[in-house]
N, C-alpha and C positions, 0 to 999 in steps of 0.2 A: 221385236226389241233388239236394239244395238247391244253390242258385246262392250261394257263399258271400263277400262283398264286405266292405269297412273298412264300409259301411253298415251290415252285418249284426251285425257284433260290438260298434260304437256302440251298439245295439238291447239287446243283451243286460244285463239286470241279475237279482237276485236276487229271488226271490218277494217279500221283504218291501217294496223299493223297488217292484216291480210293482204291491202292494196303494194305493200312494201315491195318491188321487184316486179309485179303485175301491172303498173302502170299503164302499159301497154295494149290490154284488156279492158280494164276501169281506169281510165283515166282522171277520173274525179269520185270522191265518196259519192257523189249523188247518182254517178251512172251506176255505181257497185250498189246501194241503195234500190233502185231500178232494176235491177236484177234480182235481187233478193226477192223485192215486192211481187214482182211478175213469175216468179217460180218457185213461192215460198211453198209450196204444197211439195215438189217434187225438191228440194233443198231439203225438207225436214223430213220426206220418208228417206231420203238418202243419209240423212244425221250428218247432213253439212252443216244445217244450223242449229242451234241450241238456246233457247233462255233460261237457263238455271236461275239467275237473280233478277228475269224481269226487264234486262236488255239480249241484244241479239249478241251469239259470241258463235266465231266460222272454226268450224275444223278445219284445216288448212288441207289436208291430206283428201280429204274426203271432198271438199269445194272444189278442185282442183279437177276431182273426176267426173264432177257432177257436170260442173262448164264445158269441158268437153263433151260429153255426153250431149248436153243440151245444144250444145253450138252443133253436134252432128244432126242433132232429129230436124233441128231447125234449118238448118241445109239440105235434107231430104225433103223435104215440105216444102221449099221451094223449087226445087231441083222438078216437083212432080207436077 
């Protein structure tokens, strides 16, 4: 289980506010959308993402690492 602090839930906003300065990345909610769907397992053991009310809401801080992460394994696996 995540260590869960007033920090943590400050962190928290919505995919679309997520996409804010990332554009670059996610280009569009549906590519960010796309991502989510295809790594939701490895997202939610990282406590990138969250449904407390029943929609999806990104820790920003924690998405961040997660993407990286992911974008490296996914370059090793091709790379091999």
């Amino acid at each position: 289980m995540h260590e869960v602090t007033l920090n943590s839930l400050l962190a928290l906003t919505n995919p679309t506010q997520y996409r804010i300065g990332r554009e670059h990345i996610f280009p569009s909610d549906a590519s960010l959308q796309w991502f989510i769907r295809k790594n939701k397992v490895v997202l939610a053991k990282a406590g990138a993402v969250v449904k407390p009310a029943g929609h999806i809401l990104i820790n920003q801080n924690k998405f961040d690492v997660a993407v990286l992460e992911i974008g490296l394994i996914c370059n090793q696996l091709s790379e091999g």
